[in-house]
N, C-alpha and C positions, 0 to 999 in steps of 0.2 A: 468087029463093030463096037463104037463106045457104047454105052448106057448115057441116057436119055437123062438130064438131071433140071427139076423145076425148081429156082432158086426164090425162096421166099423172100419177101420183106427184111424182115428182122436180122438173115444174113446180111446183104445189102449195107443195113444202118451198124452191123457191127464193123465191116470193113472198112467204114468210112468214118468213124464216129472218134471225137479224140478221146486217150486213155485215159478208164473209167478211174476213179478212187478206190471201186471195191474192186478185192483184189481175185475174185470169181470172177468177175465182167471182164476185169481185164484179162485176166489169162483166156477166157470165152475168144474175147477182141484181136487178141494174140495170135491164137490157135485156127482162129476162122481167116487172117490172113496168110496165114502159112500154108492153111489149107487152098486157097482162093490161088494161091500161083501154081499150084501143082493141078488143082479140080480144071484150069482151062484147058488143061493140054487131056487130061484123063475122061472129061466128059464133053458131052452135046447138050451145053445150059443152055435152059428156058427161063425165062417169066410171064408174065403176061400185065395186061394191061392195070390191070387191079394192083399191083405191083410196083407200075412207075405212079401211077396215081399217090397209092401210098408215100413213095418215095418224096413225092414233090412237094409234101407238105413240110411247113415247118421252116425253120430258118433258109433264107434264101439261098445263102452260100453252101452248106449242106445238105441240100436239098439239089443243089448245083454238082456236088460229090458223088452224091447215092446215084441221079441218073448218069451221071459219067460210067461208075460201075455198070451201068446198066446197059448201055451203048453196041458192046457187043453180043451181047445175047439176044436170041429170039425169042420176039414175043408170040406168044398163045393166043388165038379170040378166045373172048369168052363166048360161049354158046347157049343155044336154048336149052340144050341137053346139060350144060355145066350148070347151069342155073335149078333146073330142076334135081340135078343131084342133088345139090345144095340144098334147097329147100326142104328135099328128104333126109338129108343128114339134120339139118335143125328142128324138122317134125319128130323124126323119131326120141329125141329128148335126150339125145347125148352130149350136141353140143347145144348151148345156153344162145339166147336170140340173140343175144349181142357180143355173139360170135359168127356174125353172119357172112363175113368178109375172110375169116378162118376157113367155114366151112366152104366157100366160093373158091379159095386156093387149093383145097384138097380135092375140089369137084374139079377143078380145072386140068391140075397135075391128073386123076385120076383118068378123066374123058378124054385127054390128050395120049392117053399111052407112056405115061413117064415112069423111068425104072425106078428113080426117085423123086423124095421130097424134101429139100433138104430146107432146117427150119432151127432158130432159136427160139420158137416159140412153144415154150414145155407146157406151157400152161393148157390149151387150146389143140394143140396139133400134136407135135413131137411127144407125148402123153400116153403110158402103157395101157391105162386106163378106158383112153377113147381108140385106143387100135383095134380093139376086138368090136367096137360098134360100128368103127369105122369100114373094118373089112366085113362086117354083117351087112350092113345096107351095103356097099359099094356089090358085092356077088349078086345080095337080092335083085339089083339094078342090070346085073349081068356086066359088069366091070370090076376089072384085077385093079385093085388101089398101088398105088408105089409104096414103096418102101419111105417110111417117114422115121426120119433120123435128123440128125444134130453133125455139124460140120467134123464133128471129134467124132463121131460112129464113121466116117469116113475115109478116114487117114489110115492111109500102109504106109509102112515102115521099109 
């Protein structure tokens, strides 16, 4: 049976994004395609709505890219029950209110059953910091959080 993998945003925009200047972005940009031809065949990708929404904004033409990427994967509802995670992950004061749409992605991955979460977003999500609040409310909730990692915590060799 594969594992379960909710693809965030911020993958999406690096897959499709032209090569950055810095040269961290790019190899990031590099490395998350390298990983993206091998992750179709290895996982069962998810996103969800919140996601193509994201996607869609911004320039018209790559914004026309990101949902391409996005095409074959299935999407998640979001639910009452994702929402209310959410809302407890940003009550509790670990993620910041205007990280609301952060915390809506790890509710969703989380109340979906996904074995991962897979995210360039170190800031907010992918964050050692907020793992341990993260899997404190999600248990409080009675929900196993996925594994939230970076396209590079991914990759075998």
């Amino acid at each position: 049976m594969r594992s379960r993998l909710y693809v965030e945003t911020s993958v999406v925009s690096y897959l499709t994004s032209r090569p950055s200047r810095d040269v961290i972005a790019l190899a990031h940009q590099e490395l998350t395609r390298d990983w993206w031809s091998r992750a179709q065949l290895e996982f069962d990708l998810y996103a969800s709505r919140l996601v193509v929404a994201e996607a869609q904004l911004g320039n018209p033409e790559a914004a026309a890219a990101r949902l391409a990427i996005l095409e074959p994967v299935t999407l998640l509802n979001e639910t009452s029950e994702c929402r209310a995670l959410a809302s407890k992950l940003l009550a509790a004061g670990g993620l910041p209110k205007k990280a609301s749409s952060d915390a809506l992605h790890i509710a969703i991955a989380t109340v979906h059953g996904m074995d991962y979460l897979v995210t360039w977003n170190c800031k907010h999500i992918a964050n050692a910091r907020m793992m341990r609040f993260v899997t404190e409310t999600c248990h409080a909730e009675e929900f196993e959080p996925p594994v939230i990692c970076t396209p590079e915590e991914l990759i075998e060799e």
